[in-house]
DRENDREN-176403 format. One line per 2 residues: for each residue z, y, x of C-alpha. Coordinates in Angstrom, 2 decimals. Layout:
<pts>
Z:Y:X | ...
</pts>
This chain:
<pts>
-20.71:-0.43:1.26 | -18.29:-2.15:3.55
-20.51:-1.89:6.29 | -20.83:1.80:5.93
-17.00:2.39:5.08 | -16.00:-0.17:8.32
-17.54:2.49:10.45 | -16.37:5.17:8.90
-13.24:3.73:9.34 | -13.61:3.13:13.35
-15.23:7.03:13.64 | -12.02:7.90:11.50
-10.08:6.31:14.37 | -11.49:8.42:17.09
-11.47:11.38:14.88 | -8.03:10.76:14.85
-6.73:10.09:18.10 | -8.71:13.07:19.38
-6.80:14.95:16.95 | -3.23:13.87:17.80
-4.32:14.31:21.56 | -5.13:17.88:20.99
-2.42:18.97:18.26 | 0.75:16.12:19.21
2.60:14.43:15.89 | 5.42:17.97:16.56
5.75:20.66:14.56 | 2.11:22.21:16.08
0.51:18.53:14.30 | 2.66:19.32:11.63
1.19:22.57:10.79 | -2.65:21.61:10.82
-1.90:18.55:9.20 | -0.50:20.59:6.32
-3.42:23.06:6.49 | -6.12:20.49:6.41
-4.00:18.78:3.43 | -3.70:21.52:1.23
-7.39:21.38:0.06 | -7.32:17.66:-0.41
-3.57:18.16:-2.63 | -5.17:21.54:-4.50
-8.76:19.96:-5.46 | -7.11:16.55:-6.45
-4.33:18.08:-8.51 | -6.53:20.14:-10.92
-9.99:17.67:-10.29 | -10.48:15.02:-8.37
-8.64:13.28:-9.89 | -10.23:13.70:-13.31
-13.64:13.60:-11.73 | -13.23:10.03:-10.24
-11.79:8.14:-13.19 | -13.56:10.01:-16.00
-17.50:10.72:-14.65 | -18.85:7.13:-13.92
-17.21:6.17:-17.65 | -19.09:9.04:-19.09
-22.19:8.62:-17.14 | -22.75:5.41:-18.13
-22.12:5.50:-21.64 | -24.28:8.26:-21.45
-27.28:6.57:-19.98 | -26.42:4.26:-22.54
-26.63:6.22:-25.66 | -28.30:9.30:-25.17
-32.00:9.50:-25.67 | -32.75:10.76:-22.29
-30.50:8.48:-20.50 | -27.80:10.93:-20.13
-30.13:13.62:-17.96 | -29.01:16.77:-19.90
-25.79:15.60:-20.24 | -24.86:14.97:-16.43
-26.70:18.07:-15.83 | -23.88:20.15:-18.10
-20.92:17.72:-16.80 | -22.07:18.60:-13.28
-22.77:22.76:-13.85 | -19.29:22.84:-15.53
-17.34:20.88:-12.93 | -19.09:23.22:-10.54
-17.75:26.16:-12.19 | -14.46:25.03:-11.98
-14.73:24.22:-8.67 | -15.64:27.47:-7.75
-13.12:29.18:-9.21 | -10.62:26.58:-7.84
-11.13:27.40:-4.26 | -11.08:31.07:-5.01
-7.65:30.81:-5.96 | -6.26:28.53:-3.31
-7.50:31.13:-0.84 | -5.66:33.91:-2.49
-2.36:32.31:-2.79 | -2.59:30.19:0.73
0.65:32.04:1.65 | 2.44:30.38:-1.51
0.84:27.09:-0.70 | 2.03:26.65:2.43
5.51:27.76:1.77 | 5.85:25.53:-1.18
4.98:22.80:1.77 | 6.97:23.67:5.03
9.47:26.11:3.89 | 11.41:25.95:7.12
8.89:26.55:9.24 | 9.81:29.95:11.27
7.01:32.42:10.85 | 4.64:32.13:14.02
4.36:28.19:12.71 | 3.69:29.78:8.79
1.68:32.36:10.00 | -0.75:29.64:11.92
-0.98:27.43:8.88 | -1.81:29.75:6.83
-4.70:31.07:8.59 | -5.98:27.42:9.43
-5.33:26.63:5.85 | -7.05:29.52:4.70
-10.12:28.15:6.98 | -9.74:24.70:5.53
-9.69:25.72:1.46 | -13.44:25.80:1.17
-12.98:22.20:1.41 | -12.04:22.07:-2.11
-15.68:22.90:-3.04 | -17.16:20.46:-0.54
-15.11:17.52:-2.07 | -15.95:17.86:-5.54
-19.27:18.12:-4.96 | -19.30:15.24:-2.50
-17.21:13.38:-5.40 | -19.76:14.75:-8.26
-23.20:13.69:-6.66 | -21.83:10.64:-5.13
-21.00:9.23:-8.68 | -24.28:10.19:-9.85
-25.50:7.69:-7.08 | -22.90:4.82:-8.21
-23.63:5.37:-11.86 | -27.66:4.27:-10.48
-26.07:1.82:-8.05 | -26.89:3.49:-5.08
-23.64:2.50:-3.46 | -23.85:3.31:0.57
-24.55:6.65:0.72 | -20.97:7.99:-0.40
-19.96:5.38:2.18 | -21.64:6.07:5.21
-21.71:9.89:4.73 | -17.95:10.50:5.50
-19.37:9.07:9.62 | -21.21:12.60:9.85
-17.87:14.46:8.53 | -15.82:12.37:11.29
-18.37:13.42:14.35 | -18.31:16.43:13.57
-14.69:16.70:13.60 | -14.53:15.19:16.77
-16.49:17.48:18.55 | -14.62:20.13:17.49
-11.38:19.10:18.36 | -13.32:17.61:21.70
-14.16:20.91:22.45 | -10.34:22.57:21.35
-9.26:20.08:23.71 | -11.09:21.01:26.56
-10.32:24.77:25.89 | -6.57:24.45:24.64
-5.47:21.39:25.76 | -1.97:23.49:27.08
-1.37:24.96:23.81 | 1.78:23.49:22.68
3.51:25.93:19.74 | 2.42:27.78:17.48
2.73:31.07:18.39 | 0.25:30.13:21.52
-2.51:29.50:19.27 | -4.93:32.15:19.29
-6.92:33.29:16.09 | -10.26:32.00:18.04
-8.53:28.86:18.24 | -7.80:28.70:14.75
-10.66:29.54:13.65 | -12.31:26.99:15.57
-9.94:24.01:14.05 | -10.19:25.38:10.43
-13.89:25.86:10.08 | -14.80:23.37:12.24
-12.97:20.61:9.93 | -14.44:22.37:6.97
-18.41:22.20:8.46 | -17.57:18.31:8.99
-17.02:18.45:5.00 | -19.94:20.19:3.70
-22.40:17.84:6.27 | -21.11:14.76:4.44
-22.05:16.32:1.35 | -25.33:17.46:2.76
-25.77:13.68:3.53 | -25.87:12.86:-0.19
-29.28:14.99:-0.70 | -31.84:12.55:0.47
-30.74:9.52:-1.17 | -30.13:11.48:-4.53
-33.81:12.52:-4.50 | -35.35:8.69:-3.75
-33.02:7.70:-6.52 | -35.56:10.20:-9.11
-32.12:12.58:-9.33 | -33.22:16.36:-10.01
-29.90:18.85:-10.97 | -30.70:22.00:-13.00
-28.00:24.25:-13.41 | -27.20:24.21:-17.35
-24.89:26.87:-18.83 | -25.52:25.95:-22.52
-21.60:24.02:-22.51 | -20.25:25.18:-25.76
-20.99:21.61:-28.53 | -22.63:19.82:-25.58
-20.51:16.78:-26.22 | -17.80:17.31:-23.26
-14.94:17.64:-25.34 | -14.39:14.01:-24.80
-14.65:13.66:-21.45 | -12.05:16.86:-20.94
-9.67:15.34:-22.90 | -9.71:11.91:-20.98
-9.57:14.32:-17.66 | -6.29:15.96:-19.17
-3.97:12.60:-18.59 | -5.73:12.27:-14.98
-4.92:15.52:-14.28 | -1.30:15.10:-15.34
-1.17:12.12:-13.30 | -2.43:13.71:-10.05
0.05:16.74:-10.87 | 2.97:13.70:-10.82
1.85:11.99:-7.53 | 1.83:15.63:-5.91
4.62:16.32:-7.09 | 6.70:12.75:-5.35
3.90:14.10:-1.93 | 5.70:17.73:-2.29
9.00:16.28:-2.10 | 7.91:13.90:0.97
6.24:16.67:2.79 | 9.20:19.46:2.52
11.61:16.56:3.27 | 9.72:15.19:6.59
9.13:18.72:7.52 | 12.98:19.30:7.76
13.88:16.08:8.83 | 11.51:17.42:11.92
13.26:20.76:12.27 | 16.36:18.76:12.12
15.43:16.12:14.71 | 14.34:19.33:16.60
17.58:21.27:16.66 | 19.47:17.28:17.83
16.58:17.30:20.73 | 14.55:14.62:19.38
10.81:15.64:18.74 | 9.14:12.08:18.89
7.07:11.31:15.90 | 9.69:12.59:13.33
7.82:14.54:10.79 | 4.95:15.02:8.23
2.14:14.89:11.12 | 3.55:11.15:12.31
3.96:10.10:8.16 | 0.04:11.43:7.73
-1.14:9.56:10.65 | 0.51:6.28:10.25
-0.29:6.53:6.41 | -4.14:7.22:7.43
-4.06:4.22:9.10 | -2.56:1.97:6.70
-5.01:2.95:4.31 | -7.82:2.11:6.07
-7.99:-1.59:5.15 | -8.29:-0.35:1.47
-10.90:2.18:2.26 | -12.60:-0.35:3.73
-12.62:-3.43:1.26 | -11.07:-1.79:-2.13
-12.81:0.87:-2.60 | -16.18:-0.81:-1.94
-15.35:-3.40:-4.56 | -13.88:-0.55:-6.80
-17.00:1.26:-6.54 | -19.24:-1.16:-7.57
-16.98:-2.89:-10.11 | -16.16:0.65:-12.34
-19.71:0.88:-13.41 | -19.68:-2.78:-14.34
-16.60:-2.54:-16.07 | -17.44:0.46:-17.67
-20.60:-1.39:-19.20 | -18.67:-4.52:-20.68
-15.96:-1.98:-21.99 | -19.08:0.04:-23.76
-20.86:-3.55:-25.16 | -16.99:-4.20:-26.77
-16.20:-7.21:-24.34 | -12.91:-6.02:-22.49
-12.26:-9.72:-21.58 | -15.48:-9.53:-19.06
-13.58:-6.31:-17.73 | -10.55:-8.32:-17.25
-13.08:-11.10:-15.35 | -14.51:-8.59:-13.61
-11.42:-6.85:-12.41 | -9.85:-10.59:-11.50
-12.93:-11.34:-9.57 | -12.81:-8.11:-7.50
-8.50:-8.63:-7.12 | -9.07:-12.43:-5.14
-11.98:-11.12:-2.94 | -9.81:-8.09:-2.16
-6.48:-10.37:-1.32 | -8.95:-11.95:1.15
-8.94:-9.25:3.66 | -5.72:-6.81:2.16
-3.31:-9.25:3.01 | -4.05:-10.25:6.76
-4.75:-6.57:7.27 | -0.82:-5.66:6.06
0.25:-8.61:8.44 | -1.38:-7.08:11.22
-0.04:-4.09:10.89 | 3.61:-5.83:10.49
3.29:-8.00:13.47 | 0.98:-6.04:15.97
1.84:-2.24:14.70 | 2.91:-1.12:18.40
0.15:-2.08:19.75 | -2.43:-0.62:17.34
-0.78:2.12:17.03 | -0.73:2.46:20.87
-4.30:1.90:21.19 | -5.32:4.53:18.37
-2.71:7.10:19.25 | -1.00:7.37:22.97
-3.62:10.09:24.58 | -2.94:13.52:25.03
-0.04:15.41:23.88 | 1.21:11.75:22.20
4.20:10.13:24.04 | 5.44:6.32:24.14
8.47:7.24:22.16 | 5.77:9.20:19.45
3.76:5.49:19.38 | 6.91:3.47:19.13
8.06:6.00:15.67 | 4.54:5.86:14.30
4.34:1.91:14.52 | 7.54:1.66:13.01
6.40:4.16:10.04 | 3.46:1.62:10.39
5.78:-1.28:9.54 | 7.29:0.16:6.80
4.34:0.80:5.11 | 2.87:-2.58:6.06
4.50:-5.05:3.00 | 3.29:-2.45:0.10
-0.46:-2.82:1.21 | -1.23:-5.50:-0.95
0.22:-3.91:-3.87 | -1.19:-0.20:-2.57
-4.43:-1.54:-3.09 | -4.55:-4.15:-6.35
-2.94:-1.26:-8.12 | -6.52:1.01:-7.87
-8.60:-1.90:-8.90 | -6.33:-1.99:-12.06
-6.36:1.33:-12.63 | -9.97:1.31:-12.39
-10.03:-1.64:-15.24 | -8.10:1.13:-17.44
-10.33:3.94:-16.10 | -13.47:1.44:-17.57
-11.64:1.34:-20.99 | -11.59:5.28:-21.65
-7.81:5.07:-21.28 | -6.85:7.61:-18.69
-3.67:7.87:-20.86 | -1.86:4.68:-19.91
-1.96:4.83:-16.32 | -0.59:8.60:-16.35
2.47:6.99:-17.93 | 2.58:3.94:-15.42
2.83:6.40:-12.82 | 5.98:8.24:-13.18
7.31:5.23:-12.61 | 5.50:4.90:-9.44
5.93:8.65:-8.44 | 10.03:8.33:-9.64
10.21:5.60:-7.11 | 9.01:6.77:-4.72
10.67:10.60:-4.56 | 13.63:8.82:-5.53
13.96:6.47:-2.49 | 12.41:9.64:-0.61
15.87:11.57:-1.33 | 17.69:8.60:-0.19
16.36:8.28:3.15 | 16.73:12.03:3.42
20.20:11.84:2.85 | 21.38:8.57:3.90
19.50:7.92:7.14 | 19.56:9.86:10.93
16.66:12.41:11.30 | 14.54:10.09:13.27
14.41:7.40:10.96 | 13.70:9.47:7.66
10.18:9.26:7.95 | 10.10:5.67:8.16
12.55:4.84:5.58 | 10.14:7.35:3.29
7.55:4.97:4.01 | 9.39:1.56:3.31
10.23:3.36:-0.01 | 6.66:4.23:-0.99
5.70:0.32:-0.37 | 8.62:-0.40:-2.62
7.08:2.14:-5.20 | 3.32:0.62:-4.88
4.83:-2.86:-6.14 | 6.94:-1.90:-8.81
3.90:0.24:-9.78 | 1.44:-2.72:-10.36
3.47:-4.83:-11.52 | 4.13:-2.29:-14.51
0.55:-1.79:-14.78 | -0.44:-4.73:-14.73
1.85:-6.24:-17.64 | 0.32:-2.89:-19.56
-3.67:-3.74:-18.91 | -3.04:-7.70:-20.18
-1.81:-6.51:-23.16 | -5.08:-4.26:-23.80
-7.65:-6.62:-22.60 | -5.53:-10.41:-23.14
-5.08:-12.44:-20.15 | -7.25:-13.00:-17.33
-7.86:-15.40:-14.58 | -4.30:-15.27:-11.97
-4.61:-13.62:-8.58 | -1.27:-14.21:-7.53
-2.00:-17.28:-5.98 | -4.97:-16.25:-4.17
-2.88:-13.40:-2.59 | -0.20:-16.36:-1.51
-2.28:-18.99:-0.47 | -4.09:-16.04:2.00
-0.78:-15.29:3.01 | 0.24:-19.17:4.05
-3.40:-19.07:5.98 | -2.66:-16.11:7.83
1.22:-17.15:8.53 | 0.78:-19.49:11.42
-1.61:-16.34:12.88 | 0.70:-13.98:12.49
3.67:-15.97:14.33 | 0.83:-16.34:17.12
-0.34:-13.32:17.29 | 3.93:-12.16:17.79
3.72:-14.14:20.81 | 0.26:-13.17:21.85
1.71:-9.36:21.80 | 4.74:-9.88:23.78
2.96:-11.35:26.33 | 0.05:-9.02:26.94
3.12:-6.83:27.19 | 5.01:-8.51:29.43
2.31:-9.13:31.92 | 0.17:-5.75:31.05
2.90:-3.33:30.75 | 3.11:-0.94:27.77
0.45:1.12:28.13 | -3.36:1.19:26.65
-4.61:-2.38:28.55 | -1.44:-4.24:27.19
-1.74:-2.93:23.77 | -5.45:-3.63:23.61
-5.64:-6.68:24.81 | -2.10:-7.73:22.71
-4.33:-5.86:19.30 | -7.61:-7.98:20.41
-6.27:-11.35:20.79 | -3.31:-11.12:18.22
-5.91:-9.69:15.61 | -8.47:-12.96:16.97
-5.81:-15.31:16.73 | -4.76:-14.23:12.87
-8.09:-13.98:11.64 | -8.84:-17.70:13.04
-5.73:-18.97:11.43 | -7.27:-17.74:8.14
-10.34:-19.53:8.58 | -8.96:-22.51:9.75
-6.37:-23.07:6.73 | -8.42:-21.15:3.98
-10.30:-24.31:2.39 | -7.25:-26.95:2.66
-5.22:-24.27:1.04 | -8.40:-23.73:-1.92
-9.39:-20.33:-0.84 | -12.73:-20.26:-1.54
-13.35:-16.39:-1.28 | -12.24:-16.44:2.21
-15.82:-18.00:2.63 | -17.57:-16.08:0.46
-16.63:-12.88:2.12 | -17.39:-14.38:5.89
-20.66:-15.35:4.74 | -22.69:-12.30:5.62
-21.06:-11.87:8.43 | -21.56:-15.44:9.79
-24.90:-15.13:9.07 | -25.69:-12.15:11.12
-24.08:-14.11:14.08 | -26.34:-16.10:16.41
-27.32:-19.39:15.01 | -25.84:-17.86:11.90
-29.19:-18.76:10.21 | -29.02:-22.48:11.08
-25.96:-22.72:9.84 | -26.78:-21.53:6.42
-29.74:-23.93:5.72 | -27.51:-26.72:7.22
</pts>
């Protein structure tokens, strides 16, 4: 699962440095960013969520109850979340206009007029991720984990030869109002055909796992009550992180047109938040949701036998191997964020004074990684329990936070730096989040084995790293310059030089799982074979 997510990941890179080379981190970034968001914001507002936290519980008490393993009944979950989905994504089309205004109101009408026609492009999307979502669980719930994995690495290719070829066709369209509806239609359909092959990728594996779907309309006393109840808090809980995502979207939007109207249009709005934020998460896309993936099932299978203390050992166990590679991934990006974000992003229409805003948005984000991630392996932990209730609650704290310190750097900081106080607040959010979660799930499952420490001792590994890879940086810049061959020999060795500090000091410091999780990759090294019958 790692494997397939790690290249993912790197495609995801490429994917999106093409697209800040063709579209810039301006107000013309801005507006496809929004469009391409709006499907992911409308499908996990009224179902995504629900449909990750709620299906792999049902499944497997399903297979674990029903006389034939659950086969009619995932047949009618799946028919009825298809219905929904349907109709889901032929509303979003119909009121695009509304959508996008609710998300860049000051945009002047050449940029609204674009986004809405590349957003009306992009809205099939909706369809492709719940189905992507809905067969991919199927897989997980019969622990057929890679697939879901490795199939986003078709969506990302895809993408980039699309934008490739906008680049190579457009590549002096710089507003709006220069796009032409070819061009747009290019962008918007192209990003939604990269969708629908990732979901296409799912087929194959779903048939060698014995999975056949037949369309089941017979819903009325099918047993689903349950399940839509459960999806009811999720939803509500999506609804509330959209909600804090609304008010940092029509925020960083104006903070952009204000920037604008001062003369200052380097990395200051919603396209430079999205980026850096895409980047930041890809440590936990990587490692956490791997480990989430395979650990809901398993959770959801000691919560079903009546032993929520093996959830809670399950949950810990997952939390330590995660700190392993969570925490010197937020230290990277806090002491080498110029230079990664120089090598992913300076080409194109991207400037050194865009690079220098996104790696301090970067930075900000940086200290809440940790946090970011530990609190959706404790969610999950709830998820496993049935209670989708709990966490809804948890999260208006999380979401209260985080608009709340939103506001502030709206109001209290200059244009250019609103962005990246928005993102130090939404670290600041992610920690008071699990800690409040996390005080709630000990109290429904009793205590279970600490991962504070691990997360620590990690961090005192990867300290005397970090310093070096500080120095590393500044002098690849010194002697490099600034551009692409400083930064990526400054990300290379810095990133070398951290990830050997953690190896060195991981066993005097009684971090075990640092081993554990180099293992397989030692092994595939040369000589890694000798080493392990040594």
């Amino acid at each position: 699962m790692a494997a397939g997510s790690l290249v993912s990941r790197a495609t995801g890179f490429v994917r999106t440095a093409v697209i800040v080379a063709a579209l810039g981190t301006t107000l013309l970034g801005d507006a496809f960013q929004i469009a391409n968001t709006v499907p992911n914001i409308v499908y996990f507002l009224i179902l995504g969520g629900a449909l990750n936290s709620v299906f792999v519980p049902e499944l497997v008490r399903a297979r674990r109850t029903h006389a034939d393993g659950g086969a009619a009944h995932t047949d009618r979950l799946l028919t009825a979340c298809l219905l929904g989905l349907l109709l889901l994504t032929a509303a979003a089309i119909v009121i695009a206009p509304w959508l996008v205004t609710a998300y860049a109101p000051d945009f002047t009408e050449a940029q609204r007029d674009l986004t809405v026609a590349l957003a009306r492009y992009c809205l099939p999307q909706i369809l492709c991720y719940g189905l992507f979502t809905l067969l991919g669980q199927v897989l997980n719930v019969r622990g057929r984990f890679g697939a879901m994995m490795w199939a986003p690495v078709l969506n990302n290719l895809v993408v980039i030869g699309v934008f490739g070829l906008y680049l190579a066709i457009a590549a002096d369209v710089t507003e709006a109002g220069a796009m032409t509806g070819g061009q747009a239609l290019l962008l918007g359909l192209g990003s939604t055909a990269g969708v629908l092959a990732q979901v296409l990728a799912l087929i194959p594996p779903l048939r060698a796992a014995g999975f056949r779907w037949r369309l089941r309309f017979d819903l009325l006393h099918a047993g689903l009550a349950a399940p839509v109840r459960a999806a009811v808090w999720t939803v509500l809980l999506v609804l509330v992180n959209q909600l804090a995502l609304l008010v940092v979207t029509r925020l960083a939007t104006s903070a952009a047109v204000r920037a604008a109207a001062d003369g200052v249009t380097s990395g200051v709005g919603f396209a430079a938040y999205t980026n850096a934020y895409q980047l930041w998460v890809v440590p936990q896309g990587i490692i956490t949701v791997s480990l989430g993936t395979a650990l809901l099932p398993r959770m959801s299978a000691a919560a079903a036998d009546g032993t929520p203390r093996a959830a809670g050992r399950d949950l810990a166990w997952g939390l330590r191997r995660n700190a392993v590679a969570i925490v010197p991934a937020a230290l990277v990006f806090l002491t080498l964020g110029p230079q990664l974000a120089g090598v992913i992003f300076q080409y194109g229409q991207t400037t050194e004074a865009d690079v220098r805003v996104l790696a301090w948005i970067l930075m900000a984000f940086a200290a809440g990684l940790p946090a970011f991630a530990g609190q959706y392996l404790v969610a999950r932990a709830f998820y496993a329990l049935g209670d989708t209730r709990t966490p809804f609650l948890l999260n208006l704290v999380i979401a209260a936070v985080q608009a709340g310190l939103a506001v502030c750097a709206y109001a209290l900081l200059p244009p250019r730096w609103v962005v990246v106080g928005m993102a130090g607040g939404y670290a600041i959010a992610c920690t008071v989040g699990l800690f409040c979660t996390s005080r709630a799930l000990v109290r429904r499952i009793g205590r279970w084995p600490g991962t504070l420490g691990t997360h620590l001792r990690v961090a005192l590994a990867a300290a005397p790293g970090a310093a070096a890879a500080l120095l590393i940086a500044d002098r690849c810049t010194a002697r490099l310059g600034e551009g692409p061959v400083g930064d990526l020999a400054g990300l290379g060795l810095g990133s070398a030089a951290l990830l050997l500090s953690v190896l060195l000091f991981a066993r005097p410091l009684r971090v075990p799982e640092v081993g554990e999780m180099a293992a397989p990759v030692l092994r595939r090294l040369p000589g890694g074979a000798r080493r392990r019958r040594s």
